[in-house]
C-alpha positions as CSV (number, residue, x, y, z in Angstrom):
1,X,-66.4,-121.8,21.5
2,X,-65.4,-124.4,24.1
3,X,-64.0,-124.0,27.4
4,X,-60.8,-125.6,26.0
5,X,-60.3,-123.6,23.2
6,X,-61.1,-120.2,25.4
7,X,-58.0,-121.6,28.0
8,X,-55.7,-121.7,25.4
9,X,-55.8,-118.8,23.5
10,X,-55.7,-116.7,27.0
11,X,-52.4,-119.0,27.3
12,X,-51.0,-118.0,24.1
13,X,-51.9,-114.1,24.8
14,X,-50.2,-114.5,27.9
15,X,-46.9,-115.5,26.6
16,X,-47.2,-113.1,24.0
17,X,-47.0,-109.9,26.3
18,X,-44.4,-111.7,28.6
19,X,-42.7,-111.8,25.5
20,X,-42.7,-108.3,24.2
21,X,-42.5,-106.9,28.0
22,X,-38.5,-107.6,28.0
23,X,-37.9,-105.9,24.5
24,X,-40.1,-102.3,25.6
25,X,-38.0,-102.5,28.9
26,X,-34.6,-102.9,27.1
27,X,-35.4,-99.7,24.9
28,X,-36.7,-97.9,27.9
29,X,-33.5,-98.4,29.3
30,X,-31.5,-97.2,26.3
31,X,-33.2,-94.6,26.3
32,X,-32.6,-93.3,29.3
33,X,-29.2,-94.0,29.7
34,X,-28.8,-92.1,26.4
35,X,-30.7,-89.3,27.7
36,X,-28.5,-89.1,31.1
37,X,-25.2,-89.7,28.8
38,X,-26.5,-86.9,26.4
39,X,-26.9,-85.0,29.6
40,X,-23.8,-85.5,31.2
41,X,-22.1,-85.4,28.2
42,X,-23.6,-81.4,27.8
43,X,-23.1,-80.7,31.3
44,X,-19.3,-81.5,30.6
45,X,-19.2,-79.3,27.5
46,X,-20.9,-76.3,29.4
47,X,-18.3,-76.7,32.3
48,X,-15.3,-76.6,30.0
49,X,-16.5,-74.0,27.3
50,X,-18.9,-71.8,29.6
51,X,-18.6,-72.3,33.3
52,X,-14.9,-73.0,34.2
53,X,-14.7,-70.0,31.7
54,X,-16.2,-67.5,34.2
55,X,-17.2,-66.6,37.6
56,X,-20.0,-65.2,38.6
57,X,-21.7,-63.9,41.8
58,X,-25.2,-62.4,43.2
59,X,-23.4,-60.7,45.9
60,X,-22.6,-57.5,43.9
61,X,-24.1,-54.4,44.5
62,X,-23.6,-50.9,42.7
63,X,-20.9,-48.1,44.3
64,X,-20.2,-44.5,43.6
65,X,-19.3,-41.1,45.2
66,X,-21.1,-39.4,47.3
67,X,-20.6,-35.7,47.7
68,X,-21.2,-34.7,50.9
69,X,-22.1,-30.7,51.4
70,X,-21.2,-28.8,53.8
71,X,-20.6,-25.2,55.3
72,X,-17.2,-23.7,54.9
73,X,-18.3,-20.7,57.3
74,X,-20.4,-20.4,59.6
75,X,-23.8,-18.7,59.3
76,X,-27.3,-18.9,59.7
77,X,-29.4,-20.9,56.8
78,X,-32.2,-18.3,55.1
79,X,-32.7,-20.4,52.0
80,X,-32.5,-23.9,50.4
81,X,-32.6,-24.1,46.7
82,X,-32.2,-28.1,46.2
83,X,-34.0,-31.1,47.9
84,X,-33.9,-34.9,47.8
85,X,-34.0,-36.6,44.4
86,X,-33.8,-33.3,42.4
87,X,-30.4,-32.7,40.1
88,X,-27.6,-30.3,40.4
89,X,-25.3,-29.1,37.9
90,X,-21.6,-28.2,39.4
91,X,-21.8,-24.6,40.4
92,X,-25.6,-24.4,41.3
93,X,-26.1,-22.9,44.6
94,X,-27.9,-25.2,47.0
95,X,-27.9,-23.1,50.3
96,X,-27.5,-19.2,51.2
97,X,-26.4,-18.4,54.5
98,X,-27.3,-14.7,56.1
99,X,-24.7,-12.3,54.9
100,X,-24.6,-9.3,56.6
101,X,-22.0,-9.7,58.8
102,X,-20.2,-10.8,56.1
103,X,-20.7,-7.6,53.6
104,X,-19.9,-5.7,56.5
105,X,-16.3,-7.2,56.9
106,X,-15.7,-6.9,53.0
107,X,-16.7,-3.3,52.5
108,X,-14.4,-2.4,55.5
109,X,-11.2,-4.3,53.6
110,X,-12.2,-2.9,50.7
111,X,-11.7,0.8,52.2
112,X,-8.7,-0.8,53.6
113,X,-7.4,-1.9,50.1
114,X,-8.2,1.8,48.4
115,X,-6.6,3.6,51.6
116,X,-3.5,1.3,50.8
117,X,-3.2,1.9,47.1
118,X,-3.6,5.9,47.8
119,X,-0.8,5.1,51.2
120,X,1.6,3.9,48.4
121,X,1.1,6.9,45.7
122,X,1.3,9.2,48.3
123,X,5.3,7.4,49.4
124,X,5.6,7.3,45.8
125,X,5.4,11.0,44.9
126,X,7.1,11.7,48.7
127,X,10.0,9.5,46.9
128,X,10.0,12.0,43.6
129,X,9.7,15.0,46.0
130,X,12.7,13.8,48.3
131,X,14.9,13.1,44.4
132,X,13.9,16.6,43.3
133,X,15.0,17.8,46.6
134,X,18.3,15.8,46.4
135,X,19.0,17.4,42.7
136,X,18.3,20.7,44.5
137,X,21.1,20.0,47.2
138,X,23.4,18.9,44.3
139,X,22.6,22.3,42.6
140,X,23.4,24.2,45.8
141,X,26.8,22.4,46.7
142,X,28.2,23.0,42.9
143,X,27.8,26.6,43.4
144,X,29.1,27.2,46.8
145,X,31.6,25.0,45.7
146,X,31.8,27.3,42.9
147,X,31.9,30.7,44.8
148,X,34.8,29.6,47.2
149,X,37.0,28.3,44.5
150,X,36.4,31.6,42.8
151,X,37.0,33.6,46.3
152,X,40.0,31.8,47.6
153,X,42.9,32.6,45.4
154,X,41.9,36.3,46.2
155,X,43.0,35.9,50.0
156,X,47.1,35.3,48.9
157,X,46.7,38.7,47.0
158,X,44.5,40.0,50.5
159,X,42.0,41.0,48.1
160,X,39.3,39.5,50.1
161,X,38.7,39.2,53.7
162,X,39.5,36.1,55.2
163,X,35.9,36.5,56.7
164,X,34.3,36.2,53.5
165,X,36.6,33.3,52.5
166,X,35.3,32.0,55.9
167,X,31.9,32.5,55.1
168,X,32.1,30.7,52.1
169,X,33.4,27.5,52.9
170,X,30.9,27.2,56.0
171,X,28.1,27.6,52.4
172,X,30.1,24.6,50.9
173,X,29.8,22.5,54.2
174,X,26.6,23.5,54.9
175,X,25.4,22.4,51.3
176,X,27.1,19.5,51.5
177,X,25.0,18.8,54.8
178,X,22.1,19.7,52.9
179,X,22.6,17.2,50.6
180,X,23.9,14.6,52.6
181,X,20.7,15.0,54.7
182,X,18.4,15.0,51.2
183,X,19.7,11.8,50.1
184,X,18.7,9.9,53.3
185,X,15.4,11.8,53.1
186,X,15.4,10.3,49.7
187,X,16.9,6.8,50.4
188,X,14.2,6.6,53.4
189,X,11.2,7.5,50.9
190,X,12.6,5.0,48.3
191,X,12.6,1.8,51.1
192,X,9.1,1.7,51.4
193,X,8.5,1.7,47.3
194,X,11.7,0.4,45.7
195,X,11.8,-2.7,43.2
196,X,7.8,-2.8,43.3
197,X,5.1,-0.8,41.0
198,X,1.9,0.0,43.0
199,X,0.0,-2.7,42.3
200,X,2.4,-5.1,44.0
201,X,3.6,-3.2,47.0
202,X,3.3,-5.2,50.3
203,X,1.6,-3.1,52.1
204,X,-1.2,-3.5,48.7
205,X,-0.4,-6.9,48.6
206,X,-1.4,-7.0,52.1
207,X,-4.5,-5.7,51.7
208,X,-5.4,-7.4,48.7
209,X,-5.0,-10.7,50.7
210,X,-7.5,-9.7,52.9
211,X,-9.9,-8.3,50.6
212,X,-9.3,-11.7,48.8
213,X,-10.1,-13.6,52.2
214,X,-12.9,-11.4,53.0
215,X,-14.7,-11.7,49.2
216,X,-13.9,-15.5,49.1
217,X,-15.6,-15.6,53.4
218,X,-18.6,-13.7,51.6
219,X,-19.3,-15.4,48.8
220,X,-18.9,-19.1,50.9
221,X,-22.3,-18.0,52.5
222,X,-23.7,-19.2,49.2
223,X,-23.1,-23.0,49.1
224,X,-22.0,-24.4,45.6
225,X,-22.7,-28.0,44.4
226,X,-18.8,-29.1,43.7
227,X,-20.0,-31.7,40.9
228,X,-23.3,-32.3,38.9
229,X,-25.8,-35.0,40.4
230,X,-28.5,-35.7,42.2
231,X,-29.6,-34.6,45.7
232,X,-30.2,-37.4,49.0
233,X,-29.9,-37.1,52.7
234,X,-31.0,-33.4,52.7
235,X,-31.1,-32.6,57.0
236,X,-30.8,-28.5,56.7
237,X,-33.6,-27.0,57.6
238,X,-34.1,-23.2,57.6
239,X,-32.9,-20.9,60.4
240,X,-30.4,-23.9,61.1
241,X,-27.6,-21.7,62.5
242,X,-24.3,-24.4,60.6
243,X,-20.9,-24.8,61.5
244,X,-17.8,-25.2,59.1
245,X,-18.0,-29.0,58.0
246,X,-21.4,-29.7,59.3
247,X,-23.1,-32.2,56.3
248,X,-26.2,-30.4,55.5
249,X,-27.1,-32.8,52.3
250,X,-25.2,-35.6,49.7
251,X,-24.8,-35.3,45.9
252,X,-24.3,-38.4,44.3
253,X,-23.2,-38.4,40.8
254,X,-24.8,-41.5,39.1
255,X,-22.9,-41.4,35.8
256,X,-19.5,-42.4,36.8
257,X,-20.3,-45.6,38.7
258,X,-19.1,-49.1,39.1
259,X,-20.0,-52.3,41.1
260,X,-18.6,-54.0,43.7
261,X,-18.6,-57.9,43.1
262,X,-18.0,-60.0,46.2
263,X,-16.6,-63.0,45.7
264,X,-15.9,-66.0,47.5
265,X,-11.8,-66.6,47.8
266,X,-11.7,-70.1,46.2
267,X,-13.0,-67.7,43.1
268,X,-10.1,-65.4,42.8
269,X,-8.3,-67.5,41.8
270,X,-8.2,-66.8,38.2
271,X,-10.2,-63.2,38.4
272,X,-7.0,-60.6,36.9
273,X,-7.4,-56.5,36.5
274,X,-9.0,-56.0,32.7
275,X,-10.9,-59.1,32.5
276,X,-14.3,-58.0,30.8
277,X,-17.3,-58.7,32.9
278,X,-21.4,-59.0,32.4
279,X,-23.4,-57.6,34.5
280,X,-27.4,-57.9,34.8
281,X,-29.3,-55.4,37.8
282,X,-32.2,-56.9,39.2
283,X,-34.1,-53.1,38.8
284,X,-34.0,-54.0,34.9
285,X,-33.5,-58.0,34.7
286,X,-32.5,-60.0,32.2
287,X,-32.9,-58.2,29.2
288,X,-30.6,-55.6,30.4
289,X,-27.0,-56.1,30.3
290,X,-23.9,-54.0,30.9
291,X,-20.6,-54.5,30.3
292,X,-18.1,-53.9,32.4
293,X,-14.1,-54.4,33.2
294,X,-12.5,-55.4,36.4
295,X,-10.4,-52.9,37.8
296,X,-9.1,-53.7,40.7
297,X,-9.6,-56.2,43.6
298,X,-9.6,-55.4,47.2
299,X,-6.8,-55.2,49.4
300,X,-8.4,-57.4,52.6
301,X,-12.0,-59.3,53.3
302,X,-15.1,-57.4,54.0
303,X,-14.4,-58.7,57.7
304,X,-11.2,-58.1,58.3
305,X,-12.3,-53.8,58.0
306,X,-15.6,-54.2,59.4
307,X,-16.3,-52.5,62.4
308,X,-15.6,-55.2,65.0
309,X,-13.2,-57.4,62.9
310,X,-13.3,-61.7,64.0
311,X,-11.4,-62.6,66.7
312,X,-10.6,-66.5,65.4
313,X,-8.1,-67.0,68.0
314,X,-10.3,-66.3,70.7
315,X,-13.2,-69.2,71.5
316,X,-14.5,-72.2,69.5
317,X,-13.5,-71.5,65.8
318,X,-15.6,-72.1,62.6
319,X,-14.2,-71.8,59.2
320,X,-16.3,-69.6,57.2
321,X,-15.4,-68.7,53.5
322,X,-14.3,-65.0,53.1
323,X,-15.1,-62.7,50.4
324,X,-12.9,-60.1,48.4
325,X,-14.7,-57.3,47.1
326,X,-13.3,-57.0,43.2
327,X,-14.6,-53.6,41.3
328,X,-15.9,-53.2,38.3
329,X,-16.2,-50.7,35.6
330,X,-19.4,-49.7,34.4
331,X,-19.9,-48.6,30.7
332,X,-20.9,-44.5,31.0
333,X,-22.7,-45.0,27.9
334,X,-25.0,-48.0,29.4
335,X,-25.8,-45.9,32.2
336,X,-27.1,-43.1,30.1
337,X,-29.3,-45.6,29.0
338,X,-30.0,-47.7,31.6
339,X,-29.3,-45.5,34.7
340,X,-28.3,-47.3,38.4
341,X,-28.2,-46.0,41.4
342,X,-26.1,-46.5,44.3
343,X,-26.7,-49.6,46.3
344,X,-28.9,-51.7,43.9
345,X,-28.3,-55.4,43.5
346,X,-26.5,-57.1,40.5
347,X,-25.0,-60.5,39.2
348,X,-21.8,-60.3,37.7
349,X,-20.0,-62.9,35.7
350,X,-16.3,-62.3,34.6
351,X,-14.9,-63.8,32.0
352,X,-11.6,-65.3,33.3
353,X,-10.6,-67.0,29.9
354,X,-7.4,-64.8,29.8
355,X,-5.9,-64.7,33.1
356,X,-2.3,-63.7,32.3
357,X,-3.2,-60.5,33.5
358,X,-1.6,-58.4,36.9
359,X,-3.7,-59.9,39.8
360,X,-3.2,-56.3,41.5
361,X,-4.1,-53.0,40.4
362,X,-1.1,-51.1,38.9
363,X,0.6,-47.6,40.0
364,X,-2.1,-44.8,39.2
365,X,-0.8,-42.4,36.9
366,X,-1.3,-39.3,39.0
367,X,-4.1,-37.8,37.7
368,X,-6.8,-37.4,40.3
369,X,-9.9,-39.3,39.9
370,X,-12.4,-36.5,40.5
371,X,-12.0,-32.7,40.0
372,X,-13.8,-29.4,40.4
373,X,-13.5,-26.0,39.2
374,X,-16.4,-24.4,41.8
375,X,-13.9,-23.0,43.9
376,X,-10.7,-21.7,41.8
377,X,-13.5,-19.9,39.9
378,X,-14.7,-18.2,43.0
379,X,-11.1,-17.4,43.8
380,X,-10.3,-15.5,40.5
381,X,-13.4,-13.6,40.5
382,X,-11.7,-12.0,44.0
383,X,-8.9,-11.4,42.4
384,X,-10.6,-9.4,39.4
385,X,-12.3,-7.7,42.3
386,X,-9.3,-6.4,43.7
387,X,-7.9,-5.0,40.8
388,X,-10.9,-3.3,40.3
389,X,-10.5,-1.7,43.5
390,X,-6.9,-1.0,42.6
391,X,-7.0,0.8,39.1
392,X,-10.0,3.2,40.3
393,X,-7.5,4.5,43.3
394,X,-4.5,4.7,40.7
395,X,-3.5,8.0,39.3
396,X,-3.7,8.0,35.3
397,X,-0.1,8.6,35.7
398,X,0.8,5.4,37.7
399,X,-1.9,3.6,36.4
400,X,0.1,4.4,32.5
């Protein structure tokens, strides 16, 4: 091959290439415009059907009670029958105080409470004494009423010596004395017992109050877990001498829980009480959901009850964006699966499709929001205490 002939056909590649080089560019091009219209178009779709649909936030973390324990008497700590991260049940004792001084003071109201039963059957049959002696007064009067009425018409016929007749109407006056003085004998008895059985005398009542008091004192040196849960923050120690109100340990109940979302306030817009929310905890991730409602939102900022609250009209001010803490209900169910505990991160998204709802929580209904029965129970176990006490001191009479 020449020289010639090798010039041209490079020539004739040449334009070749710079002619296919515009068409590949063209469909690169199209491409990628169709890719980013493709994109935006989905990113538009998503915001209208997904994301303008819901809110969501990482600052959420998980809330619940915690039961702090404490003394209700004073006493000095001689055993500890719970510690940190064991569970409770409602009723379990978790500390015993020493008791003695305690036993002492309820055996001596117990004496008291016997003493007062026996004080009352003892006014009682006083009472039926003084009415038998008040009958016997009656009985008395009737026939020295009886013997003058007979004697008198005997004086006009000076049958009988006005002496005698004398006599006998100083008997009437004197019964009548007699019984005068038996009914306030009987009227005084009756004033201590009248319009009450035994049982529920005041001075019984009186000491039942105080066996009551003292029972309730000694039992309180064992100290109850109010609700079931699990132990944290345990500080008593042994030989710790406690004071009423002093928090020896927490119980915190990790089945009725719920999470506090944070939100920024250009968010709340929409957010209403009984939207359903999603929920994801960063202990499980992903592939653990719950599902929640909102149930409530709170009543000021997180700063505005902080401890030293912003002072923006003071100094060089900054706008920073607030944020509301909204609750949410947690799913017991989920929980018995999954379990939480309190303070543990979570993302919430809330569905705010529906916002037609009350932006603020309605009245409650009244019913209180956490109950326990630990302590009425200890209170009616006094109370059959003390009528124990007071049928063994009743007579089988009075006690019939």
């Amino acid at each position: 091959m020449s020289a010639t002939d090798s010039a041209a056909k490079a020539q004739d590649n040449d334009s070749g290439m710079a002619a296919k080089d515009p068409a590949k560019r063209r469909r690169a091009l199209l491409i990628v415009t169709a890719v980013f219209i493709l994109a935006a178009v989905t990113w538009v779709l998503l915001w209208l059907f997904v994301f303008s649909r819901r809110e969501t936030t990482d600052n959420a973390y998980v809330g619940g009670n915690q039961v702090a324990i404490s003394a209700q008497v004073p006493g000095t700590v001689v055993a500890i029958l719970a510690d940190d991260t064991q569970r409770v049940e409602a009723g379990q004792v978790l500390v015993k105080l020493d008791s003695t001084d305690a036993d002492v003071r309820l055996h001596q109201v117990s004496g008291a409470l016997a003493q007062a039963v026996r004080q009352v059957r003892q006014q009682t049959e006083s009472a039926t004494s003084a009415d038998a002696q008040v009958a016997k007064a009656r009985v008395d009067l009737k026939k020295a009423q009886a013997d003058l009425a007979r004697r008198q018409p005997l004086i006009a016929e000076q049958a009988e010596a006005p002496e005698t007749v004398q006599h006998l109407r100083d008997s009437v006056d004197q019964a009548q004395a007699s019984l005068d003085a038996a009914l306030a004998e009987a009227a005084a008895s009756h004033a201590a017992i009248e319009g009450t059985q035994i049982a529920n005398n005041p001075a019984v009542e009186q000491a039942r109050a105080n066996f009551r008091a003292a029972w309730i004192a000694a039992q309180r040196n064992a100290i109850f877990a109010p609700v079931t849960g699990y132990v944290a923050q345990r500080s008593v120690q042994l030989g710790h001498s406690v004071q009423p109100g002093e928090q020896l340990m927490t119980v915190v109940p990790l089945h009725d829980l719920w999470v506090d979302a944070n939100f920024k306030e250009n968010q709340l817009r929409h957010i209403r009480v009984g939207q359903p929310a999603t929920l994801e905890a960063d202990i499980y991730g992903s592939g653990v959901q719950y599902h929640g409602k909102v149930i409530g939102l709170g009543a000021g900022t997180g700063s505005v009850f902080s401890l030293l609250p912003a002072q923006n009209a003071t100094g060089n001010w900054i706008k920073v964006i607030q944020r509301v803490p909204v609750r949410i209900a947690l799913d017991d169910k989920e929980l018995d699966q999954h379990p939480l505990r309190v303070g543990l991160s979570t993302t919430v998204s809330v569905d705010i499709t529906d916002d037609s709802g009350p932006k603020n929580a309605p009245v409650g209904n009244g019913k209180p929001i956490a109950t326990t029965d630990v302590y009425e129970q200890m209170a009616s176990k006094a109370d059959e205490e003390a009528e124990k006490i007071i049928r063994a001191n009743l007579s089988q009479r009075s006690a019939n």
